[in-house]
C-alpha positions in Angstrom: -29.2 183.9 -22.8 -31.5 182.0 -25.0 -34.5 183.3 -25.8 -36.1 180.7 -27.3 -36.5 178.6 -23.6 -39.2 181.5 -22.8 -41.2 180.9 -25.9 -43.9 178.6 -23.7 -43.8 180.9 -21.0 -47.8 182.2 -19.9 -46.5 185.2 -18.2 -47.2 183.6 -14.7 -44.9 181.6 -11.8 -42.0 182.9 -13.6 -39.5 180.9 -11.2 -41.4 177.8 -11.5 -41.2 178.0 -15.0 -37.0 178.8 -14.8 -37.4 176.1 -12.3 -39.2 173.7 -15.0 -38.0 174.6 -17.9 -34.9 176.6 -18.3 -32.5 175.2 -15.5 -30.6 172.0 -16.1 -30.0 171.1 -12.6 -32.1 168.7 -10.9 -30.9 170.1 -7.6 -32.8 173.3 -6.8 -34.4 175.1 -4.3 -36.1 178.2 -3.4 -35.7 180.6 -0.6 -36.8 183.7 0.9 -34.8 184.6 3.6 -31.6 186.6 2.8 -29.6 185.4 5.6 -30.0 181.8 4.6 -29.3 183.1 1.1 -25.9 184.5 2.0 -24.9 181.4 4.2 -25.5 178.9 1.1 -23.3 181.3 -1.6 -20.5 181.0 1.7 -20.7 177.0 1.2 -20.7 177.6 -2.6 -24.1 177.0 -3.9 -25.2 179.0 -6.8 -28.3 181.3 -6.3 -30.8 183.1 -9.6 -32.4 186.0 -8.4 -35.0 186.8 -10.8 -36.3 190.3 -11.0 -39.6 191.1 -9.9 -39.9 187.6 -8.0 -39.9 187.8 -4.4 -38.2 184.1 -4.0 -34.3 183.3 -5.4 -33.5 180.0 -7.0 -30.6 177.9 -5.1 -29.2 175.2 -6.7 -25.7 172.7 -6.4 -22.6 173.6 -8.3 -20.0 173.1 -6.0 -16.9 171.3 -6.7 -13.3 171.2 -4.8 -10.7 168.8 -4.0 -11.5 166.5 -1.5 -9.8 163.8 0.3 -10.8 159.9 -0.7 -12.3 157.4 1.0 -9.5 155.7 3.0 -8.8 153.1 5.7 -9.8 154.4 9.1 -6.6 155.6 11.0 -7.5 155.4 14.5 -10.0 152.3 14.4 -8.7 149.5 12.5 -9.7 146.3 12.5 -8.5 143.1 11.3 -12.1 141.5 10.5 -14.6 144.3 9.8 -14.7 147.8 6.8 -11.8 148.7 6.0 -13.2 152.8 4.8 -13.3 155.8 7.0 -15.2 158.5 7.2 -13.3 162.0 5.5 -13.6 165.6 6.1 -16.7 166.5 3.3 -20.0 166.2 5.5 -21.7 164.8 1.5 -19.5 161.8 1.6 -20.1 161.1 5.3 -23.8 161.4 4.7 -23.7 158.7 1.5 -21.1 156.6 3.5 -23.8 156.1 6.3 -27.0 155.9 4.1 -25.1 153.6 1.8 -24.9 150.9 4.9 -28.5 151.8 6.6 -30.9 151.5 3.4 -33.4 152.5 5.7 -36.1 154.9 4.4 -37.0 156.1 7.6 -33.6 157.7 8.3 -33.6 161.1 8.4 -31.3 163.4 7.9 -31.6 167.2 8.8 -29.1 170.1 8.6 -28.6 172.6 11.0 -26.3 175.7 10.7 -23.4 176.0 13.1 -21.6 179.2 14.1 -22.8 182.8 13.5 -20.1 183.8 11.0 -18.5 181.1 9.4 -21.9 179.8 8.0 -20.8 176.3 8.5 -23.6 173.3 9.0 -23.8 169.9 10.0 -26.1 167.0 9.9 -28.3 165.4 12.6 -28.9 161.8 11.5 -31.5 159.0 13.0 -33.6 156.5 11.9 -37.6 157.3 12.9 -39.6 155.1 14.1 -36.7 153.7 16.3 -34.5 156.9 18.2 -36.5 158.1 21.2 -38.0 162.2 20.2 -37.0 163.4 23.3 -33.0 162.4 22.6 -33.7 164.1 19.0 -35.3 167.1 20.2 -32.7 167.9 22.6 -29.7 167.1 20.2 -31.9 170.0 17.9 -32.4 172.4 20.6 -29.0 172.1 22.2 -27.4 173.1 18.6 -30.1 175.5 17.7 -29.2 177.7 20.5 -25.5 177.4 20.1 -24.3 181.4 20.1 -20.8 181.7 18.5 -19.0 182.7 15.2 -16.9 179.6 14.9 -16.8 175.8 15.6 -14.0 174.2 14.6 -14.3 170.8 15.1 -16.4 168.1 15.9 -14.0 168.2 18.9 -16.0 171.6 19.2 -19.2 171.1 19.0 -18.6 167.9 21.7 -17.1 170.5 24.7 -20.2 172.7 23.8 -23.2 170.3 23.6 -22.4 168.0 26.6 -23.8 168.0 29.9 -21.3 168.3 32.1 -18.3 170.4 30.2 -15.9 170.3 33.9 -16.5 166.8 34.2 -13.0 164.5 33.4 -14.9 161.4 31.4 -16.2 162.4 27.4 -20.1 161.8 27.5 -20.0 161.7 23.6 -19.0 159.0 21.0 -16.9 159.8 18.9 -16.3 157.5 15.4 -14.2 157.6 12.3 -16.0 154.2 11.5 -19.1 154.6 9.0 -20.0 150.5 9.8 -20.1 151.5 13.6 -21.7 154.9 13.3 -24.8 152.8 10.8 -24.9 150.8 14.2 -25.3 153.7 16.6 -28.4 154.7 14.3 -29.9 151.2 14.1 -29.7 151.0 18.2 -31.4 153.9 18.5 -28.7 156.5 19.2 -28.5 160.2 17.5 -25.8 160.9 15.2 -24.3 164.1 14.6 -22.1 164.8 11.1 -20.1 168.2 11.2 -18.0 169.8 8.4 -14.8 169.5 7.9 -14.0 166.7 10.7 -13.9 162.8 9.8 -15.1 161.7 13.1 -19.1 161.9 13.7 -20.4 162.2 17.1 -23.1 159.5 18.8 -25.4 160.2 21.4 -26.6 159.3 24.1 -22.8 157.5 25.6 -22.2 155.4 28.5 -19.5 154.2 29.7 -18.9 150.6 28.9 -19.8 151.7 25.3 -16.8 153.6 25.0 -15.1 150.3 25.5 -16.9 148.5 22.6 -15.1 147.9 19.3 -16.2 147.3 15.9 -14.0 143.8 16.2 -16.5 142.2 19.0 -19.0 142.3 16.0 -16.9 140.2 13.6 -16.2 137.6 16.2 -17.6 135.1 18.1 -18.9 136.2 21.2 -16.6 134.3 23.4 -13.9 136.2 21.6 -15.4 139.3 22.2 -15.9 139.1 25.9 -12.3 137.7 26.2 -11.0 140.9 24.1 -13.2 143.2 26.6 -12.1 142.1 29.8 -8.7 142.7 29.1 -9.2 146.2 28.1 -11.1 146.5 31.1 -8.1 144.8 33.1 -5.7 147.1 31.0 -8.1 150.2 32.1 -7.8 149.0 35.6 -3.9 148.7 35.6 -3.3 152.2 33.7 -5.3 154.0 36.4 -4.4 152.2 40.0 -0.9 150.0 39.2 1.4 153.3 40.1 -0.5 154.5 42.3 -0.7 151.1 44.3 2.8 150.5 43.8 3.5 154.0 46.0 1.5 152.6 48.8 2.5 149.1 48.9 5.8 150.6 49.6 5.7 153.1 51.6 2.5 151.9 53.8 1.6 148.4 53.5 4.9 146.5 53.0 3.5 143.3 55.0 1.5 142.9 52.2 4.1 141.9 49.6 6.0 138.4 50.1 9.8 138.5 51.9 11.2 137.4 49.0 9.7 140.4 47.2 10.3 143.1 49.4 13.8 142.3 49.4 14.1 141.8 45.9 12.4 145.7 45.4 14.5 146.8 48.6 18.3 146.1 46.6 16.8 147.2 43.5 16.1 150.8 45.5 19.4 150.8 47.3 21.5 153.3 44.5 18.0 155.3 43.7 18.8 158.8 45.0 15.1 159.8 44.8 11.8 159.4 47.5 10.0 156.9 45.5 7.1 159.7 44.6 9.8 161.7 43.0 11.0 158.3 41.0 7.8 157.2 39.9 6.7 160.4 38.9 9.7 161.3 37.0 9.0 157.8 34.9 5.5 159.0 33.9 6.0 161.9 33.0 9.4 160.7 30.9 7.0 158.2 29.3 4.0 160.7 28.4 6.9 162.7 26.9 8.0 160.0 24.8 4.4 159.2 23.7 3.7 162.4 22.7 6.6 163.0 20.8 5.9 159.6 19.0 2.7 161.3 18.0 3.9 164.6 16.4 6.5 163.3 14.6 5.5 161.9 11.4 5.1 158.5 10.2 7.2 155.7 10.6 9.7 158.1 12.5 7.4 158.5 15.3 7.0 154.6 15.5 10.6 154.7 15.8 10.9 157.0 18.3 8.1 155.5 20.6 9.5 152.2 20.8 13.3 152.7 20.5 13.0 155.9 22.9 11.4 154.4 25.8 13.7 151.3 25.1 17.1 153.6 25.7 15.5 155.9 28.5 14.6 153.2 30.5 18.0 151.3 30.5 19.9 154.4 30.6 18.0 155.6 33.7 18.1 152.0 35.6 22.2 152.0 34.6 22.7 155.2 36.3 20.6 154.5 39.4 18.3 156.8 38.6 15.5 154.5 38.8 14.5 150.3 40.0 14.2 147.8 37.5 11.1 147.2 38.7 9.6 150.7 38.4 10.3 149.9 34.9 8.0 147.2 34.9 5.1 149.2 36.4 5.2 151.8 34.2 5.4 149.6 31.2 2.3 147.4 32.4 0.5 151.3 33.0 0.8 152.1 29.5 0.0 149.0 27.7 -2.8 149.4 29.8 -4.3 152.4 28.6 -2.9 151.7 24.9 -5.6 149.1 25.2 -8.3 151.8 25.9 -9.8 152.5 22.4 -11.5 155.3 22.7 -8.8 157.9 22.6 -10.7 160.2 25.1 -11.1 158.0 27.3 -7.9 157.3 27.2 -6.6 160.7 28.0 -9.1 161.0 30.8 -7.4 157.8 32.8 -4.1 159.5 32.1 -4.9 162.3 33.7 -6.4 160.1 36.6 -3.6 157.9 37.0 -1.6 160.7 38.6 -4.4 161.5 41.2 -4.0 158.2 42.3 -0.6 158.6 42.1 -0.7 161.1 44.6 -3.1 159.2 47.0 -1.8 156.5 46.9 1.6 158.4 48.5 -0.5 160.5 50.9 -2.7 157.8 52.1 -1.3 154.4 51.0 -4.9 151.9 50.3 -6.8 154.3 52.2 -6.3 157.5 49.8 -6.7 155.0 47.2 -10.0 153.9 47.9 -11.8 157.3 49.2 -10.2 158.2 45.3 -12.6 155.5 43.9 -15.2 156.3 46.0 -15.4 159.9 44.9 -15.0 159.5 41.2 -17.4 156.3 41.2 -19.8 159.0 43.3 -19.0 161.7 40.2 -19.5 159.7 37.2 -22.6 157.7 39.0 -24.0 161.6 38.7 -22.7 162.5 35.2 -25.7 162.0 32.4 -25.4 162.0 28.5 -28.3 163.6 27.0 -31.0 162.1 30.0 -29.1 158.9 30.1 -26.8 157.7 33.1 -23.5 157.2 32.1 -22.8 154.0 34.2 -25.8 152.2 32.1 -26.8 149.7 32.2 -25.6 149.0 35.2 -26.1 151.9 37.7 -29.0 152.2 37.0 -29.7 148.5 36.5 -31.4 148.2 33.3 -32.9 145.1 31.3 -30.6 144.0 28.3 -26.8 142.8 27.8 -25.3 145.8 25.8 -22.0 146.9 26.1 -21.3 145.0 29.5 -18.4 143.2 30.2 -19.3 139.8 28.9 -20.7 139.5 25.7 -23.4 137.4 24.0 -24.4 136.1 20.9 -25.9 137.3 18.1 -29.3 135.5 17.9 -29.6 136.2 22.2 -29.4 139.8 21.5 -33.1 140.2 20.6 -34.0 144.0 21.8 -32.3 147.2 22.0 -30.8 148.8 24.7 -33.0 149.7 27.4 -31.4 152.6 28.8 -32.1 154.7 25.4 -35.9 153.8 25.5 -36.5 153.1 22.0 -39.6 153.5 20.2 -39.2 149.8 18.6 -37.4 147.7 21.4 -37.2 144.4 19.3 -34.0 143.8 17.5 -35.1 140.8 16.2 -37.6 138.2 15.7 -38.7 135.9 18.0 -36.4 133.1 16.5 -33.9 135.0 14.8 -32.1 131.7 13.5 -35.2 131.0 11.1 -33.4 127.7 10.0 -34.0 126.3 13.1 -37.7 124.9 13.4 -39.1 124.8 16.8 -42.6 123.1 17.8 -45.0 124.4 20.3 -43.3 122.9 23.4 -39.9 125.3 22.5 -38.1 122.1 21.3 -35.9 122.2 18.1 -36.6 120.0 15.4 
């Protein structure tokens, strides 16, 4: 279109000249292979072919509506960020590297699906992740063979070890202040199109229990905060389910007082108490699911005011015991206190197994139920690491237990994810504080 742009030109590498000299885009690539080709003008890249060259020129034009950087909606936090991550894999990718200013993090995108041409980005820092963690996060997408993956939700079911197993063995974050944290530990992270959550790997358990508040607070705080969402993890699973067989099995373990109290509360319920509590969890899933579909402050509304009404209207009629009321209430606090939403689906579903043992075999079905999903999950394994770590296996190092510890004692990395560089920190991180050669401070 203008001429006068060639007037320099030797009559030799004529794309590196376009390249050079004719193109005003600094972003620009070549390529060779036409299936790539066709997969890039799908994402909206603009490609030159040139004729008589045998390699195209790619470069970046795209621009669409997007959604803004906004305040996470599943992870807030009253001390800590307060942006999420949104559904363009760009802005996820500046949101990270704009927190990890890092030159050794790498980021490398891999295609996903056959058809839809859709890609994602595998993200770590070198020098720190473990290769073996990053070559099988590579291979395991590499060799994924299907037209379409939605989701990150997705990509999760098809990359994990064990797909039938109840308990996620993925992160899963909408946090780009937790995700940068995931990379500096050592873990992998993974940043697919068109989802605002990015998936971490390897997982264990107790670090689906983490929060980004723990961070932001003093690490008395912190412990106190995660032992009672382990207590509320605890309740949401066995409370229902030992309620059933205290009843019906083991009534000489609850005080006179209390067993008569329960026993005139029971006296109008027309129900076996299996029937009674089950009909309570399943009114209150219904109710927390409808609170969820409906839209915005209506489904607030409808939560709270809903299981309000249902559960005096159903203790009025005789339907069900005040103090079935206050078990179920106690369950779902419980697992509200879960935050990692999986996970949290994964003890509702457990809590009615135990449910079920609990009325078949009072303590007893109760505990072989512990022993056979401690026995399950002690086998499960997220990407070559044990799920229970570091506990089972015992491993050096503090992270993501129960009880937390400060800053400054947190000096290497997580064992369990063998690290290239262990050390976290120096070996007096609190500088300030002089030390001679017999360890004393001065």
């Amino acid at each position: 279109m203008k001429p006068e742009l060639f007037e320099n030109y030797k009559g030799d590498r004529l794309v590196e000249f376009i390249e050079n000299n004719v193109l005003s885009v600094h972003d620009t690539k070549k390529e060779t292979k036409y299936d790539m080709i066709i997969g890039q003008i799908c994402n909206g890249l603009t490609v030159l072919f040139i004729d008589g060259c045998s390699e195209c020129l790619m470069f970046e034009t795209r621009g669409y509506e997007k959604r803004s950087v906004e305040k996470p909606a599943t992870e807030a936090v009253i001390g800590g960020p307060q942006e999420g991550f949104n559904e363009n894999l760009r802005t996820n990718i500046t949101l990270i590297r704009r927190i990890v200013k890092n030159h050794h993090l790498v980021t490398e995108i891999l295609p996903l699906g056959k058809t839809n041409h859709s890609f994602c980005a595998v993200m770590y820092v070198d020098g720190i992740s473990n290769p073996k963690v990053i070559k099988e996060v590579k291979r395991r997408i590499n060799s994924l063979d299907t037209d379409y993956i939605q989701s990150g939700g997705v990509l999760e079911q098809l990359i994990e070890d064990s797909p039938l197993m109840l308990f996620p063995q993925v992160l899963r974050t909408e946090r780009p202040d937790r995700a940068s944290s995931f990379l500096m530990e050592g873990k992998v992270v993974i940043v697919t199109d068109g989802a605002p959550f990015i998936i971490a790997v390897p997982a264990t358990f107790f670090s689906m229990l983490q929060t980004t508040e723990e961070s932001n607070l003093k690490w008395q705080q912190g412990t106190l905060l995660k032992l009672i969402r382990l207590l509320g993890m605890f309740a949401a699973i066995l409370l229902p389910g030992l309620y059933i067989a205290l009843l019906l099995y083991h009534q000489e373990v609850v005080p006179s007082d209390l067993l008569s109290s329960i026993a005139m509360s029971r006296e109008s319920v027309p129900f076996p108490i299996l029937v009674e509590v089950m009909l309570m969890e399943v009114s209150f899933e219904l109710i927390r699911e409808a609170g969820i579909r409906v839209a915005g402050i209506t489904g607030t509304t409808l939560g709270m005011i809903g299981g309000l009404i249902l559960g005096q209207a159903a203790v009025t009629a005789g339907i069900v015991s005040p103090i079935l009321i206050v078990v179920v209430a106690l369950t779902g606090l419980g697992n509200f206190a879960i935050p990692y939403y999986s996970l949290a689906l994964s003890v509702r579903i457990l809590r009615f197994l135990f449910i079920v043992l609990g009325a078949l075999a009072g303590f007893y079905g109760i505990s072989v139920g512990l022993f056979v999903l401690g026995g399950l999950v002690c086998s499960m394994k997220s990407f070559g690491v044990p799920f229970l770590s570091p506990i089972a296996p015992k491993t050096k190092g503090n992270s993501g237990l129960a009880l937390d510890m400060p800053a400054f004692s947190q000096k290497e990395r997580p064992d369990y994810l063998n690290t290239l560089d262990r050390k976290r920190t120096g070996e007096n991180p609190r500088g300030w504080i002089k030390r001679d050669k017999g360890g004393e401070k001065n």
